[in-house]
C-alpha positions as CSV (number, residue, x, y, z in Angstrom):
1,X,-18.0,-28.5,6.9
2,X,-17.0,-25.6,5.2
3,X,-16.8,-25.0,0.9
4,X,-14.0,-23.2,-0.7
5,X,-13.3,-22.1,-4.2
6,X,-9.9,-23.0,-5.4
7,X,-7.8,-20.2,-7.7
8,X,-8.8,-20.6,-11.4
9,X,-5.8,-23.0,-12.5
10,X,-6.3,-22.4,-16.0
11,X,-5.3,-19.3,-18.2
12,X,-8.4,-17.1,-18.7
13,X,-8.7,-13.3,-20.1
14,X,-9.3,-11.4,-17.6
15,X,-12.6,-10.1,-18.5
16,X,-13.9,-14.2,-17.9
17,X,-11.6,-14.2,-14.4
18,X,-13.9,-10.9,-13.3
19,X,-17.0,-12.3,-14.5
20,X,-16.6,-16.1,-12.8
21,X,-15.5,-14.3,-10.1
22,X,-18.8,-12.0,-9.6
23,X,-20.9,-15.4,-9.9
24,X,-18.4,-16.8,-7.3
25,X,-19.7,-14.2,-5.0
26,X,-23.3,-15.1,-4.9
27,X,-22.3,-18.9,-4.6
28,X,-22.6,-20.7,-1.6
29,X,-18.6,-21.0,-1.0
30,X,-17.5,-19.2,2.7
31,X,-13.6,-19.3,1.1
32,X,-12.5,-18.2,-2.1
33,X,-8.8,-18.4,-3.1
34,X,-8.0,-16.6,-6.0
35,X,-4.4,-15.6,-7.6
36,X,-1.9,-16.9,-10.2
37,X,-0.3,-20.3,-8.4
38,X,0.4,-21.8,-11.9
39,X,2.7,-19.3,-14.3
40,X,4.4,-16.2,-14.0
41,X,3.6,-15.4,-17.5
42,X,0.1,-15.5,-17.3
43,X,-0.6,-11.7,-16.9
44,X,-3.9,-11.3,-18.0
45,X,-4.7,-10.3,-13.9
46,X,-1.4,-8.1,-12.5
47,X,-0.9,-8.1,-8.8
48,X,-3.0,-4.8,-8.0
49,X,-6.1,-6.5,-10.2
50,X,-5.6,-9.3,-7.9
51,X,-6.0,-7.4,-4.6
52,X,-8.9,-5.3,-6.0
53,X,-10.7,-8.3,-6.8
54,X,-9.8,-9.7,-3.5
55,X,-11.2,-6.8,-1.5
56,X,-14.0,-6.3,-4.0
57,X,-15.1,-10.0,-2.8
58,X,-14.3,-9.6,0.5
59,X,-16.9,-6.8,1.3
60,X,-19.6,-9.6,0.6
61,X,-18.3,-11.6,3.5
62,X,-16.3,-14.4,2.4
63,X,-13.0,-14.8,3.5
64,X,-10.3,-14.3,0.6
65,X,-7.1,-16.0,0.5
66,X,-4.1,-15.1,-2.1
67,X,-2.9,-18.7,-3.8
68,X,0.9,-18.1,-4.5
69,X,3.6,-19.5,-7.5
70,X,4.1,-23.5,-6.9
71,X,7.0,-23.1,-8.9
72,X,9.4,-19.6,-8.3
73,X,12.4,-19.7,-11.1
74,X,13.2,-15.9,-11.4
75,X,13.9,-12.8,-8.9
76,X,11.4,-11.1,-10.2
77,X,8.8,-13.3,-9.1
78,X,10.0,-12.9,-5.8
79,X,9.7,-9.8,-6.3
80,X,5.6,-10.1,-6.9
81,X,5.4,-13.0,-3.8
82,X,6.8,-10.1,-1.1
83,X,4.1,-7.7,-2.7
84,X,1.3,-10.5,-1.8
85,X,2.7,-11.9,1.2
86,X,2.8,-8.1,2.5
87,X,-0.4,-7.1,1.2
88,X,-2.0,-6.8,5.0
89,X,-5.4,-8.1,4.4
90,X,-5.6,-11.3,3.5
91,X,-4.7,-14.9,4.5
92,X,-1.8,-16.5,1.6
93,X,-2.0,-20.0,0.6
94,X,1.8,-21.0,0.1
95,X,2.7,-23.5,-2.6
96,X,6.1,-23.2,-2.2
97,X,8.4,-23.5,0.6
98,X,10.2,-19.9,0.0
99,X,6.6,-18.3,0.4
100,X,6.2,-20.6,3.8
101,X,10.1,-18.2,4.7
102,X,8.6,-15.0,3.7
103,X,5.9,-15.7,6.1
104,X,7.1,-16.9,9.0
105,X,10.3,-14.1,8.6
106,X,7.3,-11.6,8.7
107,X,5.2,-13.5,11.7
108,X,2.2,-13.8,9.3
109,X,-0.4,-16.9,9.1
110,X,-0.3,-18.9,6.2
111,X,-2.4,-22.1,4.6
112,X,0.0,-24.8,3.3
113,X,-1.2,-25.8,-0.3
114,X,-1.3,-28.7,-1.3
115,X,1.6,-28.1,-3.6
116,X,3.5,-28.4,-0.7
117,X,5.2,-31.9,0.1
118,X,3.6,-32.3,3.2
119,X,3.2,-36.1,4.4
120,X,3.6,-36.8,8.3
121,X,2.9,-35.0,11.6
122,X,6.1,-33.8,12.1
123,X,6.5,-31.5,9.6
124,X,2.9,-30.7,9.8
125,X,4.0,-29.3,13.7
126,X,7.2,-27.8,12.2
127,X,5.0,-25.6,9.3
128,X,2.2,-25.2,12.4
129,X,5.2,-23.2,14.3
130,X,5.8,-21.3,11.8
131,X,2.7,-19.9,11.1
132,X,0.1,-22.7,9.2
133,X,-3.4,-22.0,10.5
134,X,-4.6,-24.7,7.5
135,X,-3.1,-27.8,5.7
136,X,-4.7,-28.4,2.5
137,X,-3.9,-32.2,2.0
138,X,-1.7,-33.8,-1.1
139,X,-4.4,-34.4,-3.7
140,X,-2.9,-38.3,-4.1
141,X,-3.0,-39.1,-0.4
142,X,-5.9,-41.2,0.8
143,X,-8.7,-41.1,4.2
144,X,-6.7,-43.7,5.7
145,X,-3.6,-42.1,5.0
146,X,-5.0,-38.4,6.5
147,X,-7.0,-40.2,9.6
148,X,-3.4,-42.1,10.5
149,X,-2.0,-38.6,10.1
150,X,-4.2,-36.8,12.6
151,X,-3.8,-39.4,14.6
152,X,0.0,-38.6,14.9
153,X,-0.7,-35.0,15.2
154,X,-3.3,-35.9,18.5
155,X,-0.7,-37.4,19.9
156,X,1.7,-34.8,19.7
157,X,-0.8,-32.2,20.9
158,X,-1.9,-29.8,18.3
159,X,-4.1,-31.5,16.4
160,X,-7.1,-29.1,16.5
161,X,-4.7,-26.1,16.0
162,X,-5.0,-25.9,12.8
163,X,-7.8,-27.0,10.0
164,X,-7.8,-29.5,7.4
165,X,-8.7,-28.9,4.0
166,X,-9.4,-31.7,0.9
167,X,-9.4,-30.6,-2.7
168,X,-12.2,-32.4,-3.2
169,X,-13.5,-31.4,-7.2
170,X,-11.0,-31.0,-10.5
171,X,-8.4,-32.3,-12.5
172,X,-5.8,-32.7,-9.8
173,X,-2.9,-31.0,-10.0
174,X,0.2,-33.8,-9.8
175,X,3.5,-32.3,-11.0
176,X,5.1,-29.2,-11.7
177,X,8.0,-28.9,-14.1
178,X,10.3,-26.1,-15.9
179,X,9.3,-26.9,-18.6
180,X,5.9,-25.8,-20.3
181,X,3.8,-28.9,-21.9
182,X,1.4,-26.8,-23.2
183,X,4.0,-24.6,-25.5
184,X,6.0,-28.1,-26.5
185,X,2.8,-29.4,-27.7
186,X,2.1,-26.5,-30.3
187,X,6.1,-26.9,-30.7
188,X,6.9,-23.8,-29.2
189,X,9.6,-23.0,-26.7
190,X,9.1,-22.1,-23.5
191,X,10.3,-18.7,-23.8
192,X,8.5,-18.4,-27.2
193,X,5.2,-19.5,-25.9
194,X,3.2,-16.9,-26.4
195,X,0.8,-17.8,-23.5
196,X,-1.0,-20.0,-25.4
197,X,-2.4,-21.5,-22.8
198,X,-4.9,-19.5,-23.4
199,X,-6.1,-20.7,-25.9
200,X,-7.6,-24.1,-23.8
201,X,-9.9,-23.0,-20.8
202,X,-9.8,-26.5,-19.5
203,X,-6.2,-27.7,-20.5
204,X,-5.4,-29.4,-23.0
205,X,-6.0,-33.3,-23.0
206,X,-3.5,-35.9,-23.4
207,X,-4.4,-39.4,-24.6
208,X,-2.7,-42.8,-24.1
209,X,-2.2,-45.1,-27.5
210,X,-5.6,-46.9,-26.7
211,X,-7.5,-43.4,-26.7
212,X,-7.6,-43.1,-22.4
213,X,-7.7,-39.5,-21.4
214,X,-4.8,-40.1,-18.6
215,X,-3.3,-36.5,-18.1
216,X,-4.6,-32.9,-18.7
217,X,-1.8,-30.9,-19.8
218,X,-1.7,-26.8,-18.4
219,X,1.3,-25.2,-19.2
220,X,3.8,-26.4,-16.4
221,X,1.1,-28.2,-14.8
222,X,0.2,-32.1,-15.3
223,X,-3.0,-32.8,-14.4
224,X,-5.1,-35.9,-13.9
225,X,-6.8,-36.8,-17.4
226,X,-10.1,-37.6,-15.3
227,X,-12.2,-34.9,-13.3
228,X,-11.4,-35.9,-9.3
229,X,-14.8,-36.0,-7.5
230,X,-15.4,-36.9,-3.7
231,X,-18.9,-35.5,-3.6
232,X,-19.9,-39.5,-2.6
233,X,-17.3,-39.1,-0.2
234,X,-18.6,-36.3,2.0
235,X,-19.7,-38.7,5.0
236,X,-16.4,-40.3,5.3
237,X,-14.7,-37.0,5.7
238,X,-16.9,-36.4,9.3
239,X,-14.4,-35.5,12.1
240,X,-11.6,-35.2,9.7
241,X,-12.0,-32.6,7.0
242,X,-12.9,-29.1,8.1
243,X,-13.2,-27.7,4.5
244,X,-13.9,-29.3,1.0
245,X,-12.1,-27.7,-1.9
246,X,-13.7,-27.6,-5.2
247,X,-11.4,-26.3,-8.6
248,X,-12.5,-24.2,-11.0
249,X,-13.3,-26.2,-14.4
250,X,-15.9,-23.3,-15.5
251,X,-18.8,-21.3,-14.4
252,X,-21.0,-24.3,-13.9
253,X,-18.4,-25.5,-10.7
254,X,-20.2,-23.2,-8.9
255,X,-23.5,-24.4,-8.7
256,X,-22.4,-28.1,-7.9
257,X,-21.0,-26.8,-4.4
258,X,-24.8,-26.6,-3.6
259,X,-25.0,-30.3,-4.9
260,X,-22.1,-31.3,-2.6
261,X,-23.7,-29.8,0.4
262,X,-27.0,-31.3,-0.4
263,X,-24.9,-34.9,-0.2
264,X,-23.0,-34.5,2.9
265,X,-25.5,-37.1,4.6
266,X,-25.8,-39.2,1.4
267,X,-28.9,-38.0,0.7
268,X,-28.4,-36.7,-2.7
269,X,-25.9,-38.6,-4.3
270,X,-23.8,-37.2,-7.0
271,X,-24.0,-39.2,-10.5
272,X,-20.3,-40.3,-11.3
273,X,-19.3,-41.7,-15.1
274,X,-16.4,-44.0,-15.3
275,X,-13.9,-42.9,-17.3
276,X,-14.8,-39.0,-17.1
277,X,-14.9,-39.1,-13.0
278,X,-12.3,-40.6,-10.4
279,X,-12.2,-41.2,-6.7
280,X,-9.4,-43.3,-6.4
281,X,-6.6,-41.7,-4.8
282,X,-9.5,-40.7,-1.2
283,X,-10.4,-44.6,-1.5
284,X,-6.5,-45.9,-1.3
285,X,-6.5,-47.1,-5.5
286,X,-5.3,-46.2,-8.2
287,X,-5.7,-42.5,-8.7
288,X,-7.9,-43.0,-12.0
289,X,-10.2,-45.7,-10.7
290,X,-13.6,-44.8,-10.0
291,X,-14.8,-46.6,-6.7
292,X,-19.3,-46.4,-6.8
């Protein structure tokens, strides 16, 4: 299997983006995503600091993909998706169905996020022909649910055209909305936010009435409240999962994709904690239950 580095899903300056990014480089991750697939408003990176980082990591090697907007409300963000859909290096990950357009109108390749609402082999053929060389699974789907899946796609014949990718590591992204959670809870206004996302690297947590950490909130983004973590899973992904995704939470991320690789056979198994870790959505539970 291959290791990928997700796109930073939190709101860092942009001095901390170029510096994680520089460690990223020496890491043992063959993919790297990078871009701004959360907010519009977060400009700390613009577009061309996006590319230059993208080809500033691709000299050493590793294939770059572009992570797009799961969420597109305005022109002018269209506006910014044509510049990275058309910038004529590298692969896009599309969160959104009008970036999936843009692409196939232009003939380009494409990975399907996992933003995307992607559930059964028939529109897994229909995004296929129109340009997705890689499905990156539903983060609340389960093995059963994705080996039933490739399954149908066998037996509709292009199965092995494309590859399959699991986020694997991070506070899993489950819902986008309009509004941002993040501004509400400083009681801000959307448009008077202020970015201050910012100011919480890791989200901001959100606790039930009996103190359970049950969501992570970042800016339009719900998140789960417990840190998703299949690296006890990697044998049961054999023959399914081409590539395991891991999320940025902070620099240290980096050094536990050698952990995971060390653990593919079970060799070196990962130490989980209940109620900081979770597993269950991959085992077919509830998404916050930790199966050892």
């Amino acid at each position: 299997m291959k290791y990928a580095l997700g796109s930073v899903l939190y709101y860092w300056p942009k001095t901390e983006i170029e510096e994680f990014y520089r460690q990223a480089v020496n890491s043992s991750a063959e993919i790297i995503y990078l871009g701004e697939s959360v907010c519009t408003k977060r400009r700390e990176m613009k577009v061309g600091d996006w590319l230059t980082l993208a080809q500033e990591i691709a000299r050493s090697g590793k294939q770059v993909v572009i992570s797009t907007l799961a969420l597109l409300q305005a022109p002018s963000e269209l506006n910014e998706l044509k510049r990275y859909v058309e910038n004529g290096e590298f692969l896009i990950e599309a969160n959104d169905l009008g970036t999936v357009n843009m692409a196939a109108e232009r003939g380009l390749p494409f990975v399907a996020g996992h933003a995307l609402n992607c559930y059964n082999a028939y529109t897994l053929r229909l995004l296929h022909r129109q340009g997705m060389v890689r499905w990156c699974m539903p983060v609340e789907l389960s093995r059963d649910w994705l080996a039933n899946l490739l399954t149908q796609c066998d037996e509709l014949g292009f199965r092995h055209q494309f590859e399959v990718e699991v986020l694997s590591y991070g506070h899993l992204p489950l819902a986008y909305s309009a509004r941002c959670f993040t501004a509400r809870s400083e009681n801000r206004g959307k448009d008077e936010c202020e970015t201050c996302c910012i100011h919480y690297p890791q989200g901001r947590m959100m606790r039930s009435q009996e103190e359970q950490q049950v969501f992570v909130l970042n800016g339009i983004q719900t998140m789960s409240g417990y840190c998703y973590n299949l690296g006890n899973e990697l044998q049961s992904m054999q023959g399914l999962v081409d590539i395991v995704r891991l999320s940025p939470q902070s620099a240290e991320t980096l050094a536990l994709i050698d952990s995971f690789r060390a653990n593919e056979q079970g060799a070196q198994p990962l130490v989980l904690a209940d109620k900081a870790d979770c597993n269950g959505y991959w085992r077919r539970v509830a998404g916050l239950e930790l199966v050892q």
